[in-house]
ZATI-730115 format. One record per residue: residue in one letter; x, y, z of N, C-alpha, C, O in turn. Coordinates in steps of 0.001 Angstrom, whole numbers, padded with zeros to 6 digits, always signed. Atoms other than C-alpha are relative to their C-alpha. Layout:
<nodes>
AXYZXYZXYZXYZ...
</nodes>
This chain:
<nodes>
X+000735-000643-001072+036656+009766-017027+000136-000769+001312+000059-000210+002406X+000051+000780-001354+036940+006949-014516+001532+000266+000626+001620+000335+001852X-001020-000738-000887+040606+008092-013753+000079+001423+000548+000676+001664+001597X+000369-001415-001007+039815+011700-012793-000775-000663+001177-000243-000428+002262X+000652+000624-001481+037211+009607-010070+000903-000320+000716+000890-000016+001908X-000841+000835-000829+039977+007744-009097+000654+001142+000659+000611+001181+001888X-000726-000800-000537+042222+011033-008834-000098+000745+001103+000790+001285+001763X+000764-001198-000524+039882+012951-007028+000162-000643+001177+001058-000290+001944X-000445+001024-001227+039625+010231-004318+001418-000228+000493+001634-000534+001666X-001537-000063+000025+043260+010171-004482+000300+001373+000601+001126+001428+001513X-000190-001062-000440+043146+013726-003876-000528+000555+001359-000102+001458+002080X+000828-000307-001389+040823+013827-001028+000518-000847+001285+000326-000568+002468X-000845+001143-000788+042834+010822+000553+001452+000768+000588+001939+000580+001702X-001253-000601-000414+046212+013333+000210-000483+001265+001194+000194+001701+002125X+000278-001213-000814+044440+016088+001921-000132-000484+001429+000559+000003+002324X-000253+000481-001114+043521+014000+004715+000627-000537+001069+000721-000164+002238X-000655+001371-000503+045227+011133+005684+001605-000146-000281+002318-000315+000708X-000884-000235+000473+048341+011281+003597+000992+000561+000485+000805+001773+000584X-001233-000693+000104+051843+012098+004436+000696+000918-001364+000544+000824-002582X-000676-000743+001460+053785+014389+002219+000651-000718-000624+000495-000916-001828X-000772+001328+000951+056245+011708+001512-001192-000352-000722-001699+000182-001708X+001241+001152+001409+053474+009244+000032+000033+000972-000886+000763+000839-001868X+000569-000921+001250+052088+012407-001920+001394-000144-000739+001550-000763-001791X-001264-000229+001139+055786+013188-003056+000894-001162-000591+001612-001011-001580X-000924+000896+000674+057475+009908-003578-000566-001538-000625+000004-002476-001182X+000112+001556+000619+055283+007107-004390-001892+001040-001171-001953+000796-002376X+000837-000432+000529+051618+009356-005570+000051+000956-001433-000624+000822-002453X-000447-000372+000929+053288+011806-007579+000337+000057-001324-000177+000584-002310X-000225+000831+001056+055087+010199-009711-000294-000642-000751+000289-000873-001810X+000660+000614+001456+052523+008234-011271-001277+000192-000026-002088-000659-000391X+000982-000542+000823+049870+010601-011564-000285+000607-001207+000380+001641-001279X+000266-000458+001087+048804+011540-014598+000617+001803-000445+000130+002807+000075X-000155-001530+000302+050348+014892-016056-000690+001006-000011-000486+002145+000410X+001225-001412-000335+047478+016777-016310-000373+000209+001817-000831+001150+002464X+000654-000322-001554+046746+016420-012707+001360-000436+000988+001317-001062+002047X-001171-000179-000621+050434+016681-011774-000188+001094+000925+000031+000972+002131X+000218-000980-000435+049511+020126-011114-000030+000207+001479+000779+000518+002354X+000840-000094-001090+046714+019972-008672+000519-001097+001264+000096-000909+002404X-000189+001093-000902+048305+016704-006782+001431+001265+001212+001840+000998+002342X-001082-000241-000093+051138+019331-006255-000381+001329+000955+000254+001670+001953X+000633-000699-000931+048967+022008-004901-000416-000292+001263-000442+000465+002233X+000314+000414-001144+047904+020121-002564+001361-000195+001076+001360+000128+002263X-001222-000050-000985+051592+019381-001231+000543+001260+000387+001153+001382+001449X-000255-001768+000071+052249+023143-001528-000644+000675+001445-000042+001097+002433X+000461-000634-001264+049796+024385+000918+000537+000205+001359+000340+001184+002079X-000769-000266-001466+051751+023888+003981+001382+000240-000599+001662+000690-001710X-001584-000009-000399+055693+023647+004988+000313-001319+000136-000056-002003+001090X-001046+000971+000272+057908+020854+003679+000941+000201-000394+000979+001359-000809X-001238-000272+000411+061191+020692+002712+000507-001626-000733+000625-002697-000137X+000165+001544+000608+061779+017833-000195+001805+000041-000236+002265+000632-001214X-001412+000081-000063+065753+017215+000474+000729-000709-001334+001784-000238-001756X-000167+000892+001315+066172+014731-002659-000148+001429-001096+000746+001438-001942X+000103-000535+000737+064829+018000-004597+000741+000923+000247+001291+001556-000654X-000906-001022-000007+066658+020238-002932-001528+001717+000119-000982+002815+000010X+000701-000640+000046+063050+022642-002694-001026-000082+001375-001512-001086+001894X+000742-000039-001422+061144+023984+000476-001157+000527-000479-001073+001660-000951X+001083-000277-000198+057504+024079+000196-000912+001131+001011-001536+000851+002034X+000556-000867-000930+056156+027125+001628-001172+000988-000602-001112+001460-001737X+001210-000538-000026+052727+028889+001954-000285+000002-001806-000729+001076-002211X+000609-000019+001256+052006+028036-001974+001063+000440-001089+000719+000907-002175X-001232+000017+000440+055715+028259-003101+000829-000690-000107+001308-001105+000948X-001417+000704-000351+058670+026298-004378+001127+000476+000008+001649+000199-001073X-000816-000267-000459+061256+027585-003310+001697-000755+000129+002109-001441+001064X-001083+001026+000534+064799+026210-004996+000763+000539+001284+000708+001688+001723X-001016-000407-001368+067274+026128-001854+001194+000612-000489+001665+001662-000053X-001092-000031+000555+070069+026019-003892+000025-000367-001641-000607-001280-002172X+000278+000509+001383+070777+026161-007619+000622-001261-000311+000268-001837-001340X-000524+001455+000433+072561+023075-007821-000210-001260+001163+000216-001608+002264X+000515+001133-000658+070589+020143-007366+000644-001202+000944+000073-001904+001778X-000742+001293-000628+073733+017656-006326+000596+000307+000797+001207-000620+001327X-000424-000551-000980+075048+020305-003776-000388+000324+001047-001140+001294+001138X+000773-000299-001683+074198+020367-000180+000414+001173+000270+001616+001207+000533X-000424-001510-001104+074514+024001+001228-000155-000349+001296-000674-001333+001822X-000110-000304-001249+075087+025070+004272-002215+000004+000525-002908-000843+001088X+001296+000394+000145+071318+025786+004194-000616-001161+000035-001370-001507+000944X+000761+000828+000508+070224+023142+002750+000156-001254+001050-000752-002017+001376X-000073+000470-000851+071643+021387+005046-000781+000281+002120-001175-000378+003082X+000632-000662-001435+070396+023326+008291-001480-000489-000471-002124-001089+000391X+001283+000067+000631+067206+022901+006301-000770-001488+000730-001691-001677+001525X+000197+001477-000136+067373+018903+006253+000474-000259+001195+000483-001485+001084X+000098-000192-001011+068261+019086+009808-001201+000142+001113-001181-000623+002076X+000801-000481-000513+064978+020906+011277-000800-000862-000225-001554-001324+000631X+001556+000336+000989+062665+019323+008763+000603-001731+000667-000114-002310+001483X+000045+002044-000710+064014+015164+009863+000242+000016+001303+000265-001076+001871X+000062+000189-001818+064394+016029+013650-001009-000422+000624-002104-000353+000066X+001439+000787-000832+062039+014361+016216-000095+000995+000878-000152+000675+002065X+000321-000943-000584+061579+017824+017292-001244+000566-000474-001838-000182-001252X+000586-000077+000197+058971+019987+016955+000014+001484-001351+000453+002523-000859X-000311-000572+000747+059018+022123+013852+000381+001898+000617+000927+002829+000023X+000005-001698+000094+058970+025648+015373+001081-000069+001998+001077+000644+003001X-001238+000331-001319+061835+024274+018363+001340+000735-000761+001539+000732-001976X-001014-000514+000009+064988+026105+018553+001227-001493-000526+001181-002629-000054X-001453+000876+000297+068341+024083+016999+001138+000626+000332+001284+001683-000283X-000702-000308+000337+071118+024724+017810+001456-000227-000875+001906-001312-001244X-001042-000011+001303+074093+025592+015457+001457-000830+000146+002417-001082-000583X-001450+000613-000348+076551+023856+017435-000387-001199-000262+000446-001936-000789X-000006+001297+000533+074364+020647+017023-000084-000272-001414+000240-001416-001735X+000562+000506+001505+073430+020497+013367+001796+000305-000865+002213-000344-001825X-001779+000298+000208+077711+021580+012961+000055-001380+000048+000052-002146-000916X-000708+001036-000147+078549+018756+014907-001203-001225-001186-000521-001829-002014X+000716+000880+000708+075150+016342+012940+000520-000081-001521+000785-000954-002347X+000444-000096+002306+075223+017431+009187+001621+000135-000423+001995-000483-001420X-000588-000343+000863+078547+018850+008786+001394-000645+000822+002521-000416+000383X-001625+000836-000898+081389+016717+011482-000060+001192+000353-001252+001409+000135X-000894-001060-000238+082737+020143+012558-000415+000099+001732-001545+000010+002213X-000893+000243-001843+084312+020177+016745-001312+001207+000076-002273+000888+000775X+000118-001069-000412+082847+023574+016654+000504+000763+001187-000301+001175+002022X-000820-000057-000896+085560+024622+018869-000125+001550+000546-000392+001955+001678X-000279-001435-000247+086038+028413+018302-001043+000744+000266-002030+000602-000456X+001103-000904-000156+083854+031058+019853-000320+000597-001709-001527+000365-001788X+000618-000392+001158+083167+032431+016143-000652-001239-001394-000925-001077-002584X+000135+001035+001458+082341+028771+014368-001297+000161+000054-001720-000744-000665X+000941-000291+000267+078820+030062+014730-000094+000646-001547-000922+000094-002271X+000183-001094+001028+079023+032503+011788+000059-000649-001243-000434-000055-002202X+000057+000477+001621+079504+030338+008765-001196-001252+000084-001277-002023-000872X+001232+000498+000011+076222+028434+009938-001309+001308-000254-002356+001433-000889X+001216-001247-000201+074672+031905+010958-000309+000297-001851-001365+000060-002437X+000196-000246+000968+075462+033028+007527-000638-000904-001210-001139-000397-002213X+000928+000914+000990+073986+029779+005564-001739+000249+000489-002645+000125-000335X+001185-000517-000614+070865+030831+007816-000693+000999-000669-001778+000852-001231X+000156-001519+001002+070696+034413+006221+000000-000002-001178-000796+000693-001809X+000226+000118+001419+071644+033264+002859-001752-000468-000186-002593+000189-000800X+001492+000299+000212+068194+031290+003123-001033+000997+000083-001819+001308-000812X+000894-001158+000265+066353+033973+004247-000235+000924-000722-001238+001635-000672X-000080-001213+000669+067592+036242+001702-001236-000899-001085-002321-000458-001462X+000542+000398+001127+066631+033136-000916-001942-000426+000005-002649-000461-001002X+001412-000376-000719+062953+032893+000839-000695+001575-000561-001677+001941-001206X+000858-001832-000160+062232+036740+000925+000049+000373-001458-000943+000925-001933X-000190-000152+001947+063410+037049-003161-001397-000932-000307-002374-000568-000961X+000983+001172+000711+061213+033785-003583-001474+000722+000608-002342+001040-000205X+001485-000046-000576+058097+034725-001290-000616+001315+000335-001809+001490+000580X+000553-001019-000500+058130+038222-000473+000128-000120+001824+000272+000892+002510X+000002-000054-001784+058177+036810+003706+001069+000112+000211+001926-000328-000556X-001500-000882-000837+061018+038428+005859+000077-001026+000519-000877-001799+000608X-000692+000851-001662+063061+036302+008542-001183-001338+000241-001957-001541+001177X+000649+001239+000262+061463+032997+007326+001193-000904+001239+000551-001881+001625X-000882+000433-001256+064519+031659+010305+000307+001211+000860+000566+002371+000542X-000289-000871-000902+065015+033148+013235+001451-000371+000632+001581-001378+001328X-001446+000660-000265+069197+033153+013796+000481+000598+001330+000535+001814+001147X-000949-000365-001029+071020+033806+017475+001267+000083-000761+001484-000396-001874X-001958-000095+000108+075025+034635+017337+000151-000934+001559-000458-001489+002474X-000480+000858-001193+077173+033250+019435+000821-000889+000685+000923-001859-000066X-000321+001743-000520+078813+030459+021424-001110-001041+000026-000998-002266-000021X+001427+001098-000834+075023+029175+022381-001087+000553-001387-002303+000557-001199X+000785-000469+000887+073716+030628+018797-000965-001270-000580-000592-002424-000366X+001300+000855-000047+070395+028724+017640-001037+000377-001579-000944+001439-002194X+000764-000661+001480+067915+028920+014299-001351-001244+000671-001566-002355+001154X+001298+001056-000169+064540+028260+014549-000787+000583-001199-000239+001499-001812X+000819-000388+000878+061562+028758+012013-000793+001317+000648-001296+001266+001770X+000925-000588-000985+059796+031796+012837-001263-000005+000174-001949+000299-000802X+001148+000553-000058+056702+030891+014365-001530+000505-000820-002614-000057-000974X+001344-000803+000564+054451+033711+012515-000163-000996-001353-001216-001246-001940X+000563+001230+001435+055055+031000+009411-000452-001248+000203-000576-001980-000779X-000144+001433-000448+054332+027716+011700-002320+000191-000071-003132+000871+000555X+001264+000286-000775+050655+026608+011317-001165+000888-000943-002351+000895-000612
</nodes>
């Protein structure tokens, strides 16, 4: 009984104070199984994106990015992009920077938008299957094309 006290405090500590990291990489892990659950609910409630898992936390959903855990998508990558920027989560990116960041590519040709646009859309498709929410990114075309979160999910 005295570790549920402890948990609970533990739990009221994640709600507050707590980063998601802590919760996900050092709290997690060595809470008790039974209250794996609830430690997990609590990370759930908002919007994270756990890049090591490869799963985006959204409105009370996990959400697998990609089925294979040791493969970066295009996504998954745009993903881990947004989510570690010193921007502000619901800021425009654009596709020419997170090319040139995540993936090397010049982005030279007026059409090297489209095989970002389309890792964009794949997500949204794998979002809207997972959650039921539409146009979870909002994608430009383009030379000057851009993805942002759309703000009706920010907050």
């Amino acid at each position: 009984m005295e570790n549920l006290k402890t948990y609970k405090k533990i739990i009221q500590f994640l709600e507050k104070e707590a980063t998601k990291e802590i919760a996900t990489e050092i709290i997690l892990p060595k809470a008790e199984p039974v209250l794996t659950e609830v430690v997990e609910e609590v990370i759930d409630m908002g919007l994270e994106f756990n890049s090591e898992k490869n799963i985006l936390y959204f409105k009370g959903h996990k959400i697998k990015v990609s089925d294979n855990i040791n493969k970066k998508t295009k996504g998954h990558l745009i993903l881990e992009h947004i989510f570690k920027s010193d921007e502000e989560l619901g800021d425009e990116y654009p596709l020419k920077e997170i090319a040139e960041a995540k993936f090397g590519d010049n982005y030279e040709t007026p059409n090297s938008y489209k095989k970002y646009h389309h890792g964009c859309e794949y997500l949204n498709t794998r979002i809207r299957e997972a959650t039921g929410f539409d146009k979870f990114l909002i994608c430009t075309t383009g030379a000057s094309a851009t993805v942002k979160i759309n703000e009706k999910y920010l907050g």
